[in-house]
Backbone as JSON Lines, residues from 0, in Angstrom:
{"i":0,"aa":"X","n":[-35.35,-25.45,-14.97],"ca":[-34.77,-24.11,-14.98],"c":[-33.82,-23.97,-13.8]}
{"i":1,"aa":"X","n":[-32.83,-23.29,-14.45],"ca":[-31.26,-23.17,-13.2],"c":[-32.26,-22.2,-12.26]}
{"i":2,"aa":"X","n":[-31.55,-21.94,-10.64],"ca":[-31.68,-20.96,-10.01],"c":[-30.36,-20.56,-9.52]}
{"i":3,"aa":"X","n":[-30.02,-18.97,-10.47],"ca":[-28.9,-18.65,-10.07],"c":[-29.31,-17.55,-9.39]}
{"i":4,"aa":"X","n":[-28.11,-17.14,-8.36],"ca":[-28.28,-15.68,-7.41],"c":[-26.76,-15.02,-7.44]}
{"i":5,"aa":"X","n":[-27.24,-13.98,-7.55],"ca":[-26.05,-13.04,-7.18],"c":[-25.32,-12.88,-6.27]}
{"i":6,"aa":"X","n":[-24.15,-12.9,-5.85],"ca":[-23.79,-12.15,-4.17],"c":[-22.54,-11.08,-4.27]}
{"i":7,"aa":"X","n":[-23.17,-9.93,-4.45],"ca":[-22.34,-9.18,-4.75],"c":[-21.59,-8.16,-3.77]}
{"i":8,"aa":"X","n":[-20.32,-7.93,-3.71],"ca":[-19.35,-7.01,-2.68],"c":[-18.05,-6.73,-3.54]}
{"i":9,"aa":"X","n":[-17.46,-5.92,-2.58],"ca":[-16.11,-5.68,-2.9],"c":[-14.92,-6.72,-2.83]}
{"i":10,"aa":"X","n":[-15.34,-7.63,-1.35],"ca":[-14.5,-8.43,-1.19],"c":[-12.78,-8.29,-1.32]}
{"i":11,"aa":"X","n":[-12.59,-7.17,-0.93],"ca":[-11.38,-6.39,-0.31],"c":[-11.07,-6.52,0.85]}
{"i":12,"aa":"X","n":[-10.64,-7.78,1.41],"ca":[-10.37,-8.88,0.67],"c":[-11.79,-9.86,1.01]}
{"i":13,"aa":"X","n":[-11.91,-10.98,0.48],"ca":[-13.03,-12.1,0.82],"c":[-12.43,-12.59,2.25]}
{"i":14,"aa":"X","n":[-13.95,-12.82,3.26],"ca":[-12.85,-12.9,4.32],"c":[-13.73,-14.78,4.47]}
{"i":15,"aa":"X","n":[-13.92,-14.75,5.64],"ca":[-14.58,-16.46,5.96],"c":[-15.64,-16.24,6.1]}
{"i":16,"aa":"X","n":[-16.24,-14.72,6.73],"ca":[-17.81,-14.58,6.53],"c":[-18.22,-14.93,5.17]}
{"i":17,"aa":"X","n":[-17.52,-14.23,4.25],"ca":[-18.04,-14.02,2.81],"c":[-18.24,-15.96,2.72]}
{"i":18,"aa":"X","n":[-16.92,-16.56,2.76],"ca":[-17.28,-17.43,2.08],"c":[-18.07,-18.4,2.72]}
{"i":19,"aa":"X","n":[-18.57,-18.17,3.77],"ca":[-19.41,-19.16,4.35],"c":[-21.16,-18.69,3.76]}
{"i":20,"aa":"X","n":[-21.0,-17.42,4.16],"ca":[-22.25,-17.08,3.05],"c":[-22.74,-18.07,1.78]}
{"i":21,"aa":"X","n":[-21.42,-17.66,1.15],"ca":[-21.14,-18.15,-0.51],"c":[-21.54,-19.56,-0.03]}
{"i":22,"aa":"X","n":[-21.13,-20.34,0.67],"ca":[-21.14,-22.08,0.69],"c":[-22.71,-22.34,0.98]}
{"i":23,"aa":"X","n":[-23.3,-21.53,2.07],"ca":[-24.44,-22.05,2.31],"c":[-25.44,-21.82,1.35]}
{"i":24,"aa":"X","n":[-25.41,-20.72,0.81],"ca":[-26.33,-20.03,-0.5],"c":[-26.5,-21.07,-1.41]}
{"i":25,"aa":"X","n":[-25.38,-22.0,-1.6],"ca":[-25.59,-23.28,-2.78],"c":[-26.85,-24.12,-2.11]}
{"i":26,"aa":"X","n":[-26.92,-24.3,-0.65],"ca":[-27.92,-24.96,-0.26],"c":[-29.61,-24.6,-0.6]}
{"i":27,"aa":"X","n":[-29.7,-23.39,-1.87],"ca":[-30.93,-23.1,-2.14],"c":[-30.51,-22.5,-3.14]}
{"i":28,"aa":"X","n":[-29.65,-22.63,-3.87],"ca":[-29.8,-22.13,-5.74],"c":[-28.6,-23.03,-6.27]}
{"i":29,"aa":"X","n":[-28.71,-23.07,-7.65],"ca":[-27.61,-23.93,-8.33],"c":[-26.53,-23.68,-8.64]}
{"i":30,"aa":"X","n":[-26.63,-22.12,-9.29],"ca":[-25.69,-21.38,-9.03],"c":[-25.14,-20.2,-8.48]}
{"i":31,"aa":"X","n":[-24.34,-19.63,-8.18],"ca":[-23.87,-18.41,-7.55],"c":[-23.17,-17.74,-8.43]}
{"i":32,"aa":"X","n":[-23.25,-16.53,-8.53],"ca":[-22.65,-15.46,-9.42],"c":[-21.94,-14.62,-8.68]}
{"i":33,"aa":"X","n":[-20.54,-14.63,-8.11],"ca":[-20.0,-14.13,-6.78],"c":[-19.52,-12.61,-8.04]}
{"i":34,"aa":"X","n":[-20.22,-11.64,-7.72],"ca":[-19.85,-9.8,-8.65],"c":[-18.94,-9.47,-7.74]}
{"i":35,"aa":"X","n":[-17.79,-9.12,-7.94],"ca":[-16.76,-8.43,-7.39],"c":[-16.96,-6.5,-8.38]}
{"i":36,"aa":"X","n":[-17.12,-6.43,-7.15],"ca":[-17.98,-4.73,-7.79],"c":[-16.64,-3.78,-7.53]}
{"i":37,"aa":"X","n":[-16.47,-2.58,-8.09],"ca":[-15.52,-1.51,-8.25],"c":[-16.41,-0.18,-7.56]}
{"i":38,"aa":"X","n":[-15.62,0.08,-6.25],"ca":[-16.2,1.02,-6.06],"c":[-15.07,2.51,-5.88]}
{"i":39,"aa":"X","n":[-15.5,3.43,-6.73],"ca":[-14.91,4.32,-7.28],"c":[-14.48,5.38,-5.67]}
{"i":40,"aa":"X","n":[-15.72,5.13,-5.11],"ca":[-14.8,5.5,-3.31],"c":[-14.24,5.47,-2.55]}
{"i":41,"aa":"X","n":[-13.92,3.89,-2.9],"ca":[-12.64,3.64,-2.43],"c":[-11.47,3.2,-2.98]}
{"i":42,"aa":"X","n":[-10.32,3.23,-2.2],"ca":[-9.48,2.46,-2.7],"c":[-8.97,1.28,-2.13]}
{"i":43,"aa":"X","n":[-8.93,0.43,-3.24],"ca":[-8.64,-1.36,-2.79],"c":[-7.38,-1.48,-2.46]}
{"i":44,"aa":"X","n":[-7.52,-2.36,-1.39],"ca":[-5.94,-3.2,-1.0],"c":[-5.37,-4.15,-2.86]}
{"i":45,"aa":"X","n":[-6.66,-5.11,-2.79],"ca":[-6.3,-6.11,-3.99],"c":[-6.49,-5.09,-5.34]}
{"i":46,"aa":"X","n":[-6.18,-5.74,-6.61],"ca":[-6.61,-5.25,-8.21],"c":[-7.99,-6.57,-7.76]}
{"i":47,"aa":"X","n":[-8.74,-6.14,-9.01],"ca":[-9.98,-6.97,-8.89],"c":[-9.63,-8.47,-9.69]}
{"i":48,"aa":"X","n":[-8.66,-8.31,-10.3],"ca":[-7.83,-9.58,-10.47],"c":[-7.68,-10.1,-9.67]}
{"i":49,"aa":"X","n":[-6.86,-9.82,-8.71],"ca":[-6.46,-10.36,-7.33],"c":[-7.6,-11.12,-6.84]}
{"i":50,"aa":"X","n":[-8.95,-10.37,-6.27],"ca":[-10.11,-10.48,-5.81],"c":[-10.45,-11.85,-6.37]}
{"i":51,"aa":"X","n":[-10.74,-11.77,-7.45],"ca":[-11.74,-12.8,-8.27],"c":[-10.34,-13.82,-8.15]}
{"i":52,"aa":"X","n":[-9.62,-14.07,-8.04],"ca":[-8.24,-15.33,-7.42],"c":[-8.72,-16.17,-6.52]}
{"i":53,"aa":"X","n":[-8.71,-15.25,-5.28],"ca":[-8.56,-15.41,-4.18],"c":[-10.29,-15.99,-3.8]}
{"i":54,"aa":"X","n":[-10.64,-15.35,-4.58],"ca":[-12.63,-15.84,-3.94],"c":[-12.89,-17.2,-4.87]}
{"i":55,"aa":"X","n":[-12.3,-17.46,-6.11],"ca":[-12.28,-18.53,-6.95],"c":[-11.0,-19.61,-5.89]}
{"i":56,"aa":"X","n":[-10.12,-19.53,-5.41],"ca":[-9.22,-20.06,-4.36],"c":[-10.2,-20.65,-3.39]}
{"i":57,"aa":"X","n":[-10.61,-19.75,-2.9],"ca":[-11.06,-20.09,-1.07],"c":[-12.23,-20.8,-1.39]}
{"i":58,"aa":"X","n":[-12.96,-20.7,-2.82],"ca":[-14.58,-21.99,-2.7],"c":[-13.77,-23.2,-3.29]}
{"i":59,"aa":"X","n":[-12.3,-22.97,-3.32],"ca":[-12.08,-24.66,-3.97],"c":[-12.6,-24.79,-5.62]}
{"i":60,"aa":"X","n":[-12.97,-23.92,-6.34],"ca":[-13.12,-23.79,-7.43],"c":[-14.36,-24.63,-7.72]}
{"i":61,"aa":"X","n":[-15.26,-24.61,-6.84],"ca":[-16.41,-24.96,-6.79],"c":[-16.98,-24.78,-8.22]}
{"i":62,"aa":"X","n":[-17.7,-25.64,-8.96],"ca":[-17.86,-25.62,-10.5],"c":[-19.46,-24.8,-10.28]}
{"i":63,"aa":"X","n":[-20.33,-24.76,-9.3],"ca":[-20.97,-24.21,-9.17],"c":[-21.18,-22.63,-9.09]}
{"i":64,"aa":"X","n":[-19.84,-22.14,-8.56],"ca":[-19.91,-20.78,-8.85],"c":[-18.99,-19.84,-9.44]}
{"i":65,"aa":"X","n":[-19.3,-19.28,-10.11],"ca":[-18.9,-18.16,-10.85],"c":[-18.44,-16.95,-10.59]}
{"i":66,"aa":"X","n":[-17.24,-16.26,-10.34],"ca":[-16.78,-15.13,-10.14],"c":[-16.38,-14.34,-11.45]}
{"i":67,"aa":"X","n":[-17.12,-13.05,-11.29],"ca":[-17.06,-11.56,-12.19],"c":[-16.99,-10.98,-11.67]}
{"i":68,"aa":"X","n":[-16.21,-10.19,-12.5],"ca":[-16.18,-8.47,-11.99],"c":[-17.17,-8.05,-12.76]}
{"i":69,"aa":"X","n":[-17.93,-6.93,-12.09],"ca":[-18.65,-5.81,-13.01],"c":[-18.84,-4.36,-12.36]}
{"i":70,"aa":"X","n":[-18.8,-3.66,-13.35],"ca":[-19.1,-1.97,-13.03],"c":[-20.81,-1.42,-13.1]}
{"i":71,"aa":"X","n":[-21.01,-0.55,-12.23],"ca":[-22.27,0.2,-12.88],"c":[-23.31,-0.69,-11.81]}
{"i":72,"aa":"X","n":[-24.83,-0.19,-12.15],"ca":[-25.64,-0.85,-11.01],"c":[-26.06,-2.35,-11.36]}
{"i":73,"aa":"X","n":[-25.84,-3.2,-10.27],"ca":[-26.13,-4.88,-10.16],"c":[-27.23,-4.8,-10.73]}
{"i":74,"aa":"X","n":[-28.13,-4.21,-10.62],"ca":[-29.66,-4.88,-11.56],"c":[-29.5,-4.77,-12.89]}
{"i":75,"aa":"X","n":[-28.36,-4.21,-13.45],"ca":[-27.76,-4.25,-14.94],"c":[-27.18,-5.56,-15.24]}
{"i":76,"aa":"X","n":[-26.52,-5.89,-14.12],"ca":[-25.39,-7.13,-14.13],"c":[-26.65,-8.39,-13.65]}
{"i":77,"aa":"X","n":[-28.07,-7.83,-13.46],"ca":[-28.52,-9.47,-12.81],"c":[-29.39,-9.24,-13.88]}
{"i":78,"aa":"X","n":[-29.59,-8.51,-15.06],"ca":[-30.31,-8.58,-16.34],"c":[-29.71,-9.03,-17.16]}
{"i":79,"aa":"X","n":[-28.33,-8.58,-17.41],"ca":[-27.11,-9.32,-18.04],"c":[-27.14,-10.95,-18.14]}
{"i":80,"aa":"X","n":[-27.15,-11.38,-17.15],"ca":[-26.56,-12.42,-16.65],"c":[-27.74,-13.54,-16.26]}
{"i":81,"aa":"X","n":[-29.28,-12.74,-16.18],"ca":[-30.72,-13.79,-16.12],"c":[-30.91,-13.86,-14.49]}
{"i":82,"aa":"X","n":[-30.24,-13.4,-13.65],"ca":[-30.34,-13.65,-12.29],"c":[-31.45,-13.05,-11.81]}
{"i":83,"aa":"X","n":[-32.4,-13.49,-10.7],"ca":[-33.63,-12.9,-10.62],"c":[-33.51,-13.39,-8.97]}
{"i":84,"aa":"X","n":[-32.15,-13.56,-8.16],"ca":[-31.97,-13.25,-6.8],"c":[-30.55,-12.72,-6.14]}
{"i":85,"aa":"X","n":[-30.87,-12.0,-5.42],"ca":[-29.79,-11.08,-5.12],"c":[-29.57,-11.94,-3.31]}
{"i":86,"aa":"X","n":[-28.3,-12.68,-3.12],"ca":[-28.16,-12.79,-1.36],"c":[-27.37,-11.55,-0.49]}
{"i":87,"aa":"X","n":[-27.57,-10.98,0.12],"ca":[-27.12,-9.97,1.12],"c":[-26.92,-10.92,2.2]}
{"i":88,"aa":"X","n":[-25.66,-10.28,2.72],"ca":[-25.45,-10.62,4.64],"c":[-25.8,-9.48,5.46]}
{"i":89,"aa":"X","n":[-26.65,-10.0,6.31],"ca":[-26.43,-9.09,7.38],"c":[-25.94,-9.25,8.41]}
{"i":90,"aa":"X","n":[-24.63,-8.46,9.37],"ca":[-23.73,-9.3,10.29],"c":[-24.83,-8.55,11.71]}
{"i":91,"aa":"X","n":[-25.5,-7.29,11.62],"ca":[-25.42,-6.52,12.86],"c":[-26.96,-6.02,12.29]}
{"i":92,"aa":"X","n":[-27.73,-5.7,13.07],"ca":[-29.23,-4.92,13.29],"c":[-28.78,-3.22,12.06]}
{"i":93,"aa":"X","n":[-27.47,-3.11,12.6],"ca":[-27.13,-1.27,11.87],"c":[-27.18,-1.81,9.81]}
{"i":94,"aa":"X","n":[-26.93,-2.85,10.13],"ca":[-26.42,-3.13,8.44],"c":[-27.67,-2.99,8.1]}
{"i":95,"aa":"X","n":[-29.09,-3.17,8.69],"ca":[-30.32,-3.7,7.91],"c":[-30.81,-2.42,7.44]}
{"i":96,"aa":"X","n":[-30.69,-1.45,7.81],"ca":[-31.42,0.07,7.25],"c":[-30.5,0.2,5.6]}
{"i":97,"aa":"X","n":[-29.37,0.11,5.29],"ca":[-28.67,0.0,4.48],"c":[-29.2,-0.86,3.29]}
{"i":98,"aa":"X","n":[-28.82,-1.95,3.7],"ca":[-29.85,-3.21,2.89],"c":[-31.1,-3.09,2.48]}
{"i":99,"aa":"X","n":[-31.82,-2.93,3.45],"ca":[-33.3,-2.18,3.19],"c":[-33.53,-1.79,1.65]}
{"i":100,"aa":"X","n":[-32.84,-0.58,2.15],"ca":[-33.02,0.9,1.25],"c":[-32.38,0.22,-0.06]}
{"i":101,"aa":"X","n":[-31.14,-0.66,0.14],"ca":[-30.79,-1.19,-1.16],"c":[-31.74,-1.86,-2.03]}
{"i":102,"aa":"X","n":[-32.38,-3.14,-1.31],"ca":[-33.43,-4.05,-1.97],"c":[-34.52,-3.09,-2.32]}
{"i":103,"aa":"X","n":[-34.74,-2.2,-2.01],"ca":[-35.98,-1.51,-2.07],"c":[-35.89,-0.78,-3.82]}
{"i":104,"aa":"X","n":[-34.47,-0.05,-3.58],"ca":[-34.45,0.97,-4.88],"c":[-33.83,-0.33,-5.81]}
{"i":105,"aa":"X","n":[-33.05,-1.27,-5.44],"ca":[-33.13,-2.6,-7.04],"c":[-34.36,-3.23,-7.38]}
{"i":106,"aa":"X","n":[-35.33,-3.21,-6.32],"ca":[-36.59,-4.17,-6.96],"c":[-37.45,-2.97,-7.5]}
{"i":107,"aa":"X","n":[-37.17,-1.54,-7.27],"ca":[-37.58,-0.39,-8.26],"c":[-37.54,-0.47,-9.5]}
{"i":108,"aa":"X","n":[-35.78,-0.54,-9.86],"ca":[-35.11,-0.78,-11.07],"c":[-35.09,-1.9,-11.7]}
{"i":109,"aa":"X","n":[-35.86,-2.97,-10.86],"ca":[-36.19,-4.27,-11.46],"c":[-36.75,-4.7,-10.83]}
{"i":110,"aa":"X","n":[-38.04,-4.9,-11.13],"ca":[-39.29,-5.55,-10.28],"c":[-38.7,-7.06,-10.26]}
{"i":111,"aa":"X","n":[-38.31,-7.4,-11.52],"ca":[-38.28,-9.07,-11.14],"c":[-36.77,-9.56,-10.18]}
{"i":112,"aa":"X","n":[-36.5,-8.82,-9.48],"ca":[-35.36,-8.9,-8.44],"c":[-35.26,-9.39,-7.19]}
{"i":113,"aa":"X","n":[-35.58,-10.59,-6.59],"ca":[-35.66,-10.41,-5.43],"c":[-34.23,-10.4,-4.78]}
{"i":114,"aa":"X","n":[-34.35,-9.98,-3.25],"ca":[-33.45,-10.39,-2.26],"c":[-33.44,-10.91,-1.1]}
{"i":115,"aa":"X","n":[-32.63,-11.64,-0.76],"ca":[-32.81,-12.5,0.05],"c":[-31.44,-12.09,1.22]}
{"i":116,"aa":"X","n":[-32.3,-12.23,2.71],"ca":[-30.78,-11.9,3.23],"c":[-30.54,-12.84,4.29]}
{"i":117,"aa":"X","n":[-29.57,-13.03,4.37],"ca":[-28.9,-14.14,5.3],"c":[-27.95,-13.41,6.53]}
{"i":118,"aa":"X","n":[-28.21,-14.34,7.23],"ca":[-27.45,-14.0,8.55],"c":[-26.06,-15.17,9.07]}
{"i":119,"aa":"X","n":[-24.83,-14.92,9.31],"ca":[-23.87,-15.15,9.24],"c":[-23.93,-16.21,10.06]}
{"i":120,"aa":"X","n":[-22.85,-17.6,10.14],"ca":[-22.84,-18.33,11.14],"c":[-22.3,-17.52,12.41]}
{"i":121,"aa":"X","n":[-22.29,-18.19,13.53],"ca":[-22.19,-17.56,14.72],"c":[-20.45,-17.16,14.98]}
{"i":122,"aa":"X","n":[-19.86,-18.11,14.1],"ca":[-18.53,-18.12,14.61],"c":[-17.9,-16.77,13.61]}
{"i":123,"aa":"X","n":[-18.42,-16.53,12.37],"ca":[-18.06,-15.3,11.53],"c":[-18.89,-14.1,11.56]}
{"i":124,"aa":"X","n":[-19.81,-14.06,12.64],"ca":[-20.08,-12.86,12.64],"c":[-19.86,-12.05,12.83]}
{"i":125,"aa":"X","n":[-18.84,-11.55,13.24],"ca":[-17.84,-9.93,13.78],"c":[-17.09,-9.48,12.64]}
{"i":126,"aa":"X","n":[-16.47,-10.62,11.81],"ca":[-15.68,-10.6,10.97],"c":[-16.57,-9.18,10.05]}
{"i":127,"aa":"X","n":[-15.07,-8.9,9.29],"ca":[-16.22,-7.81,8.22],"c":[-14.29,-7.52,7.7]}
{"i":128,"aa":"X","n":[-14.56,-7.41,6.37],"ca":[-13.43,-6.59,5.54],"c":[-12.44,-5.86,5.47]}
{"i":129,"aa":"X","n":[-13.18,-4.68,6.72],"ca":[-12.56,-3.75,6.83],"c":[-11.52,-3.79,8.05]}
{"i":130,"aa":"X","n":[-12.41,-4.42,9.15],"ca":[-11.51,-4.76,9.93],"c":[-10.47,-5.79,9.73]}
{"i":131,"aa":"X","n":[-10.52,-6.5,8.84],"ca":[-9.44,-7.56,8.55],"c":[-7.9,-6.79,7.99]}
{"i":132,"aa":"X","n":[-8.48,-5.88,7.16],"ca":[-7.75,-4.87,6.48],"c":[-7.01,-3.87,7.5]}
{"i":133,"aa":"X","n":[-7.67,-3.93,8.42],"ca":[-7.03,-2.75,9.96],"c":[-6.1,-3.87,10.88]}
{"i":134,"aa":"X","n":[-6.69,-5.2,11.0],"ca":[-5.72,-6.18,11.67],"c":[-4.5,-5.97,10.87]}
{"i":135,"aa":"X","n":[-4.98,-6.41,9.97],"ca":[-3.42,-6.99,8.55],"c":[-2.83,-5.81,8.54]}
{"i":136,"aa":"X","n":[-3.23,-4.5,8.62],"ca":[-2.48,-3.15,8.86],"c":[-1.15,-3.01,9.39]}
{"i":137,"aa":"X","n":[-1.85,-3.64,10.81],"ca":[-1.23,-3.51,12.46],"c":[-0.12,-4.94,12.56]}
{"i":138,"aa":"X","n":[-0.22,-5.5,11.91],"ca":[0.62,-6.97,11.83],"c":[0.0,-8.08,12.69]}
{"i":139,"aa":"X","n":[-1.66,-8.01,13.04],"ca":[-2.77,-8.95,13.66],"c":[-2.46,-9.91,13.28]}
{"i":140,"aa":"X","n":[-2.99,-11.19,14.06],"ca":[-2.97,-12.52,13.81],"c":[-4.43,-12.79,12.96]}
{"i":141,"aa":"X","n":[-4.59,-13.35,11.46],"ca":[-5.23,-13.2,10.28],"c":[-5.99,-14.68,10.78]}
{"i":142,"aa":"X","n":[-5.31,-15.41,11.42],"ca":[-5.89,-16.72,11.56],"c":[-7.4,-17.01,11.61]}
{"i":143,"aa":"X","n":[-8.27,-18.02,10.75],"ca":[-9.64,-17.86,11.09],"c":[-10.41,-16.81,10.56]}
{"i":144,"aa":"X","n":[-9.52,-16.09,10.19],"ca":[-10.59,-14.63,9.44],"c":[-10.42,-14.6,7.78]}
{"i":145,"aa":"X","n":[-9.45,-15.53,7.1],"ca":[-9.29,-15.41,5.94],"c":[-8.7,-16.74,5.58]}
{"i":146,"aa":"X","n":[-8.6,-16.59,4.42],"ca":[-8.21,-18.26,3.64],"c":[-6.39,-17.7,3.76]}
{"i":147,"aa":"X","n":[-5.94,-19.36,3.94],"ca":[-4.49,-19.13,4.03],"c":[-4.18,-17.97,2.71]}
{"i":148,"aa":"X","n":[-4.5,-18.16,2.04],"ca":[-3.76,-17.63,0.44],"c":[-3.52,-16.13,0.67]}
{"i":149,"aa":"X","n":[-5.05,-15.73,1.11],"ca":[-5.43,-14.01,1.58],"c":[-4.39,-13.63,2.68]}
{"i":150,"aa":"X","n":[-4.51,-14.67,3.53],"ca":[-3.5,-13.81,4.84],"c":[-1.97,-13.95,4.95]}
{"i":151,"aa":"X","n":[-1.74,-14.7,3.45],"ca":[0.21,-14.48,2.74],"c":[0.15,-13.13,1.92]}
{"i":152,"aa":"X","n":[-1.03,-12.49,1.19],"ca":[-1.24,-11.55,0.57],"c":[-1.02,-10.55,1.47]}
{"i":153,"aa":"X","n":[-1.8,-10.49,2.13],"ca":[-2.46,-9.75,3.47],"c":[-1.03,-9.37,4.34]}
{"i":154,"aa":"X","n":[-0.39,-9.75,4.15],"ca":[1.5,-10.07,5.15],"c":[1.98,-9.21,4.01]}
{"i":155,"aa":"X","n":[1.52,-9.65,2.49],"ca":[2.87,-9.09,1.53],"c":[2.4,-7.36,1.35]}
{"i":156,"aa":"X","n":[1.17,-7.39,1.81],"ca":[0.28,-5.77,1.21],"c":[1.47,-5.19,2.64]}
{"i":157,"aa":"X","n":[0.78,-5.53,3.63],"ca":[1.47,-4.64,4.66],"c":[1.85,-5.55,5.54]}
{"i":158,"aa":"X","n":[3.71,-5.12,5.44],"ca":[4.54,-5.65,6.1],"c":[4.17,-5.51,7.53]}
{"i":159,"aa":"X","n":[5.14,-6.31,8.63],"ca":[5.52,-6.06,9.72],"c":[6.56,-4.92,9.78]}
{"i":160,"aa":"X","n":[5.92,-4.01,10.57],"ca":[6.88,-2.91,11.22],"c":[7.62,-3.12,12.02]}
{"i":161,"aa":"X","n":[8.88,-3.51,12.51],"ca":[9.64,-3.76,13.65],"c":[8.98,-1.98,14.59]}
{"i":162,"aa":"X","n":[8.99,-1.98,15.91],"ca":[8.64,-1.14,16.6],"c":[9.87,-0.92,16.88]}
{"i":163,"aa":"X","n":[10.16,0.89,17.12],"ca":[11.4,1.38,17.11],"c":[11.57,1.83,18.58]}
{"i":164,"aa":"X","n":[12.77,1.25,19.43],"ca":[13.04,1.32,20.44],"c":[13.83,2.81,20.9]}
{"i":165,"aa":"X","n":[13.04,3.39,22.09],"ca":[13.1,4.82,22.3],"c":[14.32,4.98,22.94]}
């Protein structure tokens, strides 16, 4: 019997945390089901096209894992799909009350759910999405925080501003 797991985010954009997650997670299931989720609160830099590119790009098209999009709650999408483990990151102590409360109300909605959470290598732990999205804003150096492909995207979403001389 396969052991597949879920790892589900927005991945707006996937940065090197994500995919180092994603790489090590193969080291204890067969496959990975990377859910690129839609969240109606926000709004995305990428289309979820884009997303599922760029995260199918940066694992090298690893035959092991699988990128979808899906809408609506993951314990729908890990009934769908036969998955019976969910991987979470946690980068910081604040993320774990969050997570918590998450694993808690999916293994509600599906007892046979577990989750499993992982903690980031040392060198991607600061990293996080949003701030990549606030660098790439500002015209930051992307280096190390994203796959080349993301941080030519990341340049084309938001230009360089020349600063206007007073």
């Amino acid at each position: 019997m396969s052991r597949t797991a879920i790892y589900a985010g927005s991945f707006d954009p996937i940065t090197r945390g994500h995919e180092d997650l994603m790489r090590r997670s193969l080291g204890f299931v067969d496959q990975l089901l990377v859910a690129v989720a839609t969240n109606p609160s926000k709004q995305p830099v990428f289309t979820v096209a884009e997303r599922v590119a760029y995260i199918t790009e940066a694992l090298d098209g690893d035959p092991r894992v699988h990128v979808r999009h899906f809408d609506g709650l993951l314990v729908d999408f890990a009934r769908e799909t036969g998955a019976h483990l969910l991987i979470r990151g946690l980068r910081a102590v604040s993320d774990f009350e969050y997570e918590y409360q998450m694993a808690l109300m999916n293994r509600h909605l599906h007892p046979g759910l577990e989750t499993v959470f992982m903690v980031p290598s040392l060198d991607t732990t600061y990293i996080s999405a949003s701030l990549v999205r606030e660098v790439a804003r500002f015209g930051g150096d992307l280096t190390g925080l994203v796959h080349p492909r993301v941080e030519a995207a990341l340049h084309h979403k938001f230009p360089r501003v020349a600063p206007t001389s007073a």
